[in-house]
C-alpha positions as CSV (number, residue, x, y, z in Angstrom):
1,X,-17.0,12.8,87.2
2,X,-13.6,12.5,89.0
3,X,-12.5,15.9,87.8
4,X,-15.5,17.7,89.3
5,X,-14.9,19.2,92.4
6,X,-17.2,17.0,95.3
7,X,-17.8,20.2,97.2
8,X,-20.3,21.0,94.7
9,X,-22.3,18.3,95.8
10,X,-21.9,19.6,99.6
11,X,-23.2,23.0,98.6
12,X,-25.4,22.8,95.5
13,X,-27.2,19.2,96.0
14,X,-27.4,16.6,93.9
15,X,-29.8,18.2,91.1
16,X,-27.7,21.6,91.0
17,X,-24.6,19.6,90.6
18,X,-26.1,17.3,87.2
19,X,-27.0,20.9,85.8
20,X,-23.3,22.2,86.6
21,X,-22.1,18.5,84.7
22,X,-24.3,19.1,82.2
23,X,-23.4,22.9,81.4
24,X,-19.4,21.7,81.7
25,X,-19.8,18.8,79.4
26,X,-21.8,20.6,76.9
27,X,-19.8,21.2,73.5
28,X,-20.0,24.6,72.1
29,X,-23.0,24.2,68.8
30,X,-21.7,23.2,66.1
31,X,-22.8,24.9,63.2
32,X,-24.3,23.3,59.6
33,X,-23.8,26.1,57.3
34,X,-25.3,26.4,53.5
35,X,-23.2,27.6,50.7
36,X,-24.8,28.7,47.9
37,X,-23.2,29.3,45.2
38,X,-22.8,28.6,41.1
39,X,-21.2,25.5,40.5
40,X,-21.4,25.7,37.0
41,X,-22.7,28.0,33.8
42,X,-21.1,31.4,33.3
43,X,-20.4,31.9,37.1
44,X,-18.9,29.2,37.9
45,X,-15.4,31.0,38.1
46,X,-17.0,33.1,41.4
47,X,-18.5,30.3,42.8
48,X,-15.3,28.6,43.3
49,X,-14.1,31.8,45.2
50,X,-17.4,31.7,47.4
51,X,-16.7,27.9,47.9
52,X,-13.1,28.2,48.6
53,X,-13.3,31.0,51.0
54,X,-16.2,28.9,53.3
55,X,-13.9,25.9,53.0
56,X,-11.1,27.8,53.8
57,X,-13.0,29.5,56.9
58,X,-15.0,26.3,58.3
59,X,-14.1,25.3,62.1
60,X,-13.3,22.2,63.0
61,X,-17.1,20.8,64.3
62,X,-19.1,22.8,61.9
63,X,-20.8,21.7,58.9
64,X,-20.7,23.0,55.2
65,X,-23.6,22.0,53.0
66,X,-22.6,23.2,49.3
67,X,-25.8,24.0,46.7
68,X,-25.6,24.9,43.4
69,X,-26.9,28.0,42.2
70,X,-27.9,28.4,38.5
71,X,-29.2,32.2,39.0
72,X,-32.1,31.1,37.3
73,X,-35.8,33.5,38.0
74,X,-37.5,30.6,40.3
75,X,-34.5,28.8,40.9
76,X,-34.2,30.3,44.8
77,X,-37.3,27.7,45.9
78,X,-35.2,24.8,44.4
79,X,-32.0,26.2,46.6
80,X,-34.2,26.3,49.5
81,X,-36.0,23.0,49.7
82,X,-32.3,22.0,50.1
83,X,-31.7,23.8,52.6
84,X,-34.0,23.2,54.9
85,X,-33.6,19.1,54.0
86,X,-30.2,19.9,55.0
87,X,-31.6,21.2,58.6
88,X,-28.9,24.5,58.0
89,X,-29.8,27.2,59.9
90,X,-27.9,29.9,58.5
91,X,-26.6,30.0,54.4
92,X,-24.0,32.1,52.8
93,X,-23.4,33.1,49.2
94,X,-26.6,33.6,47.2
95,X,-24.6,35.1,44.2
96,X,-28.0,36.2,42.1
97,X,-30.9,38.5,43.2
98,X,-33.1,35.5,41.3
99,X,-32.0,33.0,43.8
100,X,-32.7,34.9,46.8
101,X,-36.1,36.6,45.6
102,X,-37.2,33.5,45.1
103,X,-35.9,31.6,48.0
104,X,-36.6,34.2,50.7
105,X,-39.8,33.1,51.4
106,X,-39.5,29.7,51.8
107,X,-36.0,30.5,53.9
108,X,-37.8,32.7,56.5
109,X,-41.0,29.5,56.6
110,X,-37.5,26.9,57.5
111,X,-36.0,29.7,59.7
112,X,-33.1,29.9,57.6
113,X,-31.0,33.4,57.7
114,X,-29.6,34.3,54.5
115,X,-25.9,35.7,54.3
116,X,-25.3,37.3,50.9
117,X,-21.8,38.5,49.7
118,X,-23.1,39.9,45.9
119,X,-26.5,41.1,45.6
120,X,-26.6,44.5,46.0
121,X,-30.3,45.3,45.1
122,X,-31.8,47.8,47.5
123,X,-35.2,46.9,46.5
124,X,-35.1,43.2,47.7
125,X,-34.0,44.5,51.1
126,X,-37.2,46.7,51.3
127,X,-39.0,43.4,50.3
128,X,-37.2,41.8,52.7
129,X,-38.5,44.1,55.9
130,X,-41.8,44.3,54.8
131,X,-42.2,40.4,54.8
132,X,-39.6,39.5,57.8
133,X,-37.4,37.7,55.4
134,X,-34.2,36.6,56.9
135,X,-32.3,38.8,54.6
136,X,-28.7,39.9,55.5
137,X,-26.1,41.8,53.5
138,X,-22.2,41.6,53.9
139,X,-21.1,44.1,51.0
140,X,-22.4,47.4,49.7
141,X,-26.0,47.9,48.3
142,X,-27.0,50.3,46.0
143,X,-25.9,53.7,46.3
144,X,-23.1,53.0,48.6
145,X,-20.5,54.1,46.4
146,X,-22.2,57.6,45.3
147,X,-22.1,58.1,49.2
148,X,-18.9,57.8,49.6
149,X,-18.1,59.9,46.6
150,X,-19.6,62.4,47.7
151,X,-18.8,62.4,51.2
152,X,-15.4,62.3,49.8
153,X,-16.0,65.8,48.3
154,X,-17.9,67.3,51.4
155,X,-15.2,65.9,53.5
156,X,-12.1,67.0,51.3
157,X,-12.4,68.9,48.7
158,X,-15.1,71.4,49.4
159,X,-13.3,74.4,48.6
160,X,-12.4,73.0,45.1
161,X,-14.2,73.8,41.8
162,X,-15.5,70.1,41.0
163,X,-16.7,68.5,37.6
164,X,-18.8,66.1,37.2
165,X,-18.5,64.0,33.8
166,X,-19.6,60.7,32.9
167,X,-19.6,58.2,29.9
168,X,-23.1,58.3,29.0
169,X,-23.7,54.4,30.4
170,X,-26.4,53.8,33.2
171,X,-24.0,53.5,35.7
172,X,-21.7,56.6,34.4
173,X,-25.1,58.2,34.4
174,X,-27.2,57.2,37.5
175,X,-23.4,57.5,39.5
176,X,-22.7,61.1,38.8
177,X,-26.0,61.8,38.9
178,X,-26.5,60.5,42.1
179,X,-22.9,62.7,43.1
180,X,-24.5,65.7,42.0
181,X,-27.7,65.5,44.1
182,X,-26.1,64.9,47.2
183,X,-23.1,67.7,46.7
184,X,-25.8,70.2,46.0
185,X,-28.0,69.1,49.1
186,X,-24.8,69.5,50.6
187,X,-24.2,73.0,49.1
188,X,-21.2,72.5,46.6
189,X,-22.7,73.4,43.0
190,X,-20.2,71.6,40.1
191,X,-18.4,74.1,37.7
192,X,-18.6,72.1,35.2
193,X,-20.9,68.7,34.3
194,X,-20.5,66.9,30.3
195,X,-20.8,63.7,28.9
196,X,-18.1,62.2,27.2
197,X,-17.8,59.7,24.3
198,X,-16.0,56.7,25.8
199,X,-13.5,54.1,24.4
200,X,-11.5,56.8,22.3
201,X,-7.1,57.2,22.0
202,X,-7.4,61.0,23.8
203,X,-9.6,63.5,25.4
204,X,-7.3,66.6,24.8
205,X,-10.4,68.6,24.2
206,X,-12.3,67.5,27.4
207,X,-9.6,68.0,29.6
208,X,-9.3,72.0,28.0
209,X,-13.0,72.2,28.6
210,X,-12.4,71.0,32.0
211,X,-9.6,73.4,32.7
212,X,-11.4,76.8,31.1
213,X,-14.1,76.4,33.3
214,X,-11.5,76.4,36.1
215,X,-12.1,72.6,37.9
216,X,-9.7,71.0,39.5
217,X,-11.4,68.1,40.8
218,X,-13.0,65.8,38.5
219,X,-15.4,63.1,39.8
220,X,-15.2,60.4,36.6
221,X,-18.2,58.2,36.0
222,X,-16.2,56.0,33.6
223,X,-14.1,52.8,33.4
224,X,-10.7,52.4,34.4
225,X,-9.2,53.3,30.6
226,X,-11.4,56.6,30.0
227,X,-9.7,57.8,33.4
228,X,-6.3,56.5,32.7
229,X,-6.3,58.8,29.6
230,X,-7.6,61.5,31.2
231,X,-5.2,61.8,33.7
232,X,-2.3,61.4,31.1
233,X,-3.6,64.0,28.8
234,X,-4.5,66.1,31.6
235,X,-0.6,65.5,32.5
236,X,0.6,66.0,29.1
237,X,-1.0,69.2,28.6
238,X,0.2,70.8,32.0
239,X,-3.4,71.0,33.4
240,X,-3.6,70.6,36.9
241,X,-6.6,68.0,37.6
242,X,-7.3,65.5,39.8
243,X,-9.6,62.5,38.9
244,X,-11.6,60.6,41.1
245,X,-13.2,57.4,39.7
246,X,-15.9,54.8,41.1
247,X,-15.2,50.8,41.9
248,X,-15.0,49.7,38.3
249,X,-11.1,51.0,38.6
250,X,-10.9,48.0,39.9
251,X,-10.1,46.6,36.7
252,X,-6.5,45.4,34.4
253,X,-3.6,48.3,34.2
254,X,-3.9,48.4,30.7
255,X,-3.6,49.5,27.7
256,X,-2.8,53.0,29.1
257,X,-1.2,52.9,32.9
258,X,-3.2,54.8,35.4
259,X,-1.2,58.0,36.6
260,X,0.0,58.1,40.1
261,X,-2.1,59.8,42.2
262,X,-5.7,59.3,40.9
263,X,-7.9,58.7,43.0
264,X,-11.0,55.7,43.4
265,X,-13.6,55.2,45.5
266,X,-13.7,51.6,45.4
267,X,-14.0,48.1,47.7
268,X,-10.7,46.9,49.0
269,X,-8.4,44.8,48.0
270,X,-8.9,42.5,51.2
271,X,-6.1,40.5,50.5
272,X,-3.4,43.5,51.5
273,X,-5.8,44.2,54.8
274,X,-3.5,43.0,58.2
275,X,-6.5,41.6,59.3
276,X,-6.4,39.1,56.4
277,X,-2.7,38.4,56.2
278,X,-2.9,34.4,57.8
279,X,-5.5,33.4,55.7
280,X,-4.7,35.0,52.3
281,X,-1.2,33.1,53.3
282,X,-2.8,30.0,53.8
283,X,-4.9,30.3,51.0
284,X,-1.9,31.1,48.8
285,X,-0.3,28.0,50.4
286,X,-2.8,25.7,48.7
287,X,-2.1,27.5,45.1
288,X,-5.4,30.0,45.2
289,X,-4.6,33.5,45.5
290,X,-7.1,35.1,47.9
291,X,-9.3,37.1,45.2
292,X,-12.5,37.9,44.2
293,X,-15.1,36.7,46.1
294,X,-12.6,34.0,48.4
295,X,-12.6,36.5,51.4
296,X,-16.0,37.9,51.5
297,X,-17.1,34.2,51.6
298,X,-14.7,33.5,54.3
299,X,-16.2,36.8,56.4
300,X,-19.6,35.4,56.1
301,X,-18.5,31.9,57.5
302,X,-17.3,33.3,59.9
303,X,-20.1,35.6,60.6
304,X,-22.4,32.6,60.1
305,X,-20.1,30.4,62.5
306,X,-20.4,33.1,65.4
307,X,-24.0,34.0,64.9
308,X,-25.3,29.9,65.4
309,X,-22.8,29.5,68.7
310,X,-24.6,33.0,69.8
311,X,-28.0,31.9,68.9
312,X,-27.4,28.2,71.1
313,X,-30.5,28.2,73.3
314,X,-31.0,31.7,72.7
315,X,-33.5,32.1,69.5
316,X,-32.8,32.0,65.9
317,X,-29.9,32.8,64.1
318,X,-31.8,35.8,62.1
319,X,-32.6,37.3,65.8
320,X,-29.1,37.0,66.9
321,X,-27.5,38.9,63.9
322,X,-28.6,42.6,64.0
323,X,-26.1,43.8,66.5
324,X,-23.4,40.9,66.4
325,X,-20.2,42.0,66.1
326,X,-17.6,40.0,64.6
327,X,-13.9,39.9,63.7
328,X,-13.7,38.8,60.9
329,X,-10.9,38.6,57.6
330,X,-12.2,41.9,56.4
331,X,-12.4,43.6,59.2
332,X,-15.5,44.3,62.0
333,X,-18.7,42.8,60.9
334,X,-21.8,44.3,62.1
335,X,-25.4,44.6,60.6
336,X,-27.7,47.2,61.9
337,X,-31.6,46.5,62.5
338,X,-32.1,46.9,59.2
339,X,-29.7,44.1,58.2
340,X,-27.4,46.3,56.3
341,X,-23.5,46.8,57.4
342,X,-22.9,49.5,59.9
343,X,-20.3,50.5,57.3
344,X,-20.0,51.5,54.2
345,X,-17.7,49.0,52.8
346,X,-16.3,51.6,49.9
347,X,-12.8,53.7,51.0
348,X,-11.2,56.1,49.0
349,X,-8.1,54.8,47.6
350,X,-4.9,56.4,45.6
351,X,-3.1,54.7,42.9
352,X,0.6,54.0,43.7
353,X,1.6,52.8,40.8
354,X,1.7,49.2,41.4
355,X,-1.8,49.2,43.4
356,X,-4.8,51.0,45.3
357,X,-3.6,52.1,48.6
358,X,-6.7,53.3,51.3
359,X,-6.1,56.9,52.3
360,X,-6.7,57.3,56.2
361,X,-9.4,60.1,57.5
362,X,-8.3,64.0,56.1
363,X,-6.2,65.6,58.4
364,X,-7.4,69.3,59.3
């Protein structure tokens, strides 16, 4: 009490000055933070990067309470008994839609806000506001990534004859389909739409199909390889395409190197963002490179850690969320009402030869 000035006491009285002590003295909450995530099985491998990045993100004060998650259907009730035996207030991870479909319900009885960085499942969400489940999502749900394809398109390129082709898989398939219906509510009618057989050594006779019916912009629903060979026998041949590709060209350089120039619309690699510089340094530092899911997990502790100190004395940590806004390793994290991101987290990206770099806005 020496350090408080006495002319409180001469103004306040002696009640007003305990509640100015008090309020002084008070530490900042600490937060005791879940982590859900596979600690062994076939996803063991991404747990570790959920694990590491909350490890690497946890404040000095807070709490980390690690459960496994086998990704098991029923498992989520399992996941949150401990939970709430734990007292957390707030969990992160939640790799598999089974854990959290199954957990939800117990989560919202405990007053536990759920934090995934995988599940992209658009359903569960809708679940998830018809029963007030404390359901948040930090990454893309589904159809994020035909959005930005084909605002891409809308935005960019159209004045260009497009094609649409895909490899004839669900997500080729649901992907371009998905393309298609939004460029043509959005007045752009493809020259040209096929289906291709995937996995073969060349597509000379694609790329002429493409070229006769005058496209120049191709929108791939494909893997990384189809596109790679593509684009070189598009090269070879002298025809003047571009490809555009989804977030599976996320994938190895190999066995045929990507062209310069092609184009994805993909997540980033979070690592190379300046945002995320310190920490993917200090991450490196310890002999883990920064991949995966390490900085997604390290977003949503520190999303997590911001949203408890918020919620001290104010109301849950689920009320506090919609409308947070934090800085976090991968940029601004905020989740609208509906707990989605405000953003889309996909950008278009070229190849450079070496790696994806994000293309800025278009310039007019």
């Amino acid at each position: 009490m020496r350090d408080v000035d006495t002319s409180l006491l001469r103004k306040t009285g002696t009640t007003a000055l305990l509640a100015v002590l008090l309020a002084v003295a008070q530490p900042a909450a600490a937060a005791s933070i879940g982590v859900v995530a596979p600690q062994d099985g076939p996803y063991a491998l991404l747990g570790q990067q959920i694990l590491r990045g909350a490890r690497a993100a946890v404040s000095a004060g807070d709490t980390l309470v690690p459960v496994a998650e086998s990704c098991e259907q029923g498992s989520g009730q399992a996941v949150a008994d401990k939970l709430r035996q734990a007292k957390v207030t707030v969990a992160i991870g939640f790799l598999c839609v089974e854990t959290l479909s199954a957990a939800l319900p117990k989560l919202k009885d405990a007053g536990i806000a759920a934090i995934t960085v995988s599940v992209r499942s658009r359903i569960l969400m809708e679940d998830a506001a018809r029963y007030g489940w404390p359901f948040f999502r930090l990454g893309p749900v589904d159809g994020d990534e035909a959005n930005t394809l084909a605002e891409t398109i809308l935005t960019r390129y159209q004045n260009r004859p497009i094609a649409l082709v895909d490899d004839g898989t669900i997500y080729g398939r649901e992907l371009t389909s998905a393309v298609r219906q939004k460029l043509e509510a959005g007045g752009i009618k493809p020259v040209f739409t096929d289906v291709f057989r995937p996995g073969q050594e060349q597509q000379l006779a694609l790329v002429r199909r493409l070229v006769k019916a005058g496209a120049t912009h191709v929108v791939v629903g494909g893997d990384r390889g189809d596109v790679a060979i593509l684009a070189r026998d598009a090269a070879n041949d002298g025809a003047g395409l571009f490809f555009i590709g989804g977030d599976v060209m996320r994938a190895a350089d190999r066995p045929i190197p990507l062209r310069e120039g092609v184009l994805a619309v993909a997540l980033p690699d979070y690592a190379n963002l300046p945002q995320a510089e310190a920490a993917a340094a200090a991450l490196r530092a310890t002999g883990f490179e920064p991949d995966g899911y390490t900085l997604p997990a390290y977003a949503a502790l520190q999303v997590a850690s911001a949203a408890v100190k918020a919620a001290d004395g104010k109301g849950s940590v689920a009320a506090v969320l919609p409308g947070l806004s934090v800085q976090t390793v991968i940029g601004q994290v905020q989740f609208r009402a509906d707990h989605e991101l405000t953003r889309n987290p996909f950008l278009l990206q070229q190849w450079t030869g070496s790696g994806f770099e994000v293309l800025g806005p278009p310039t007019q």
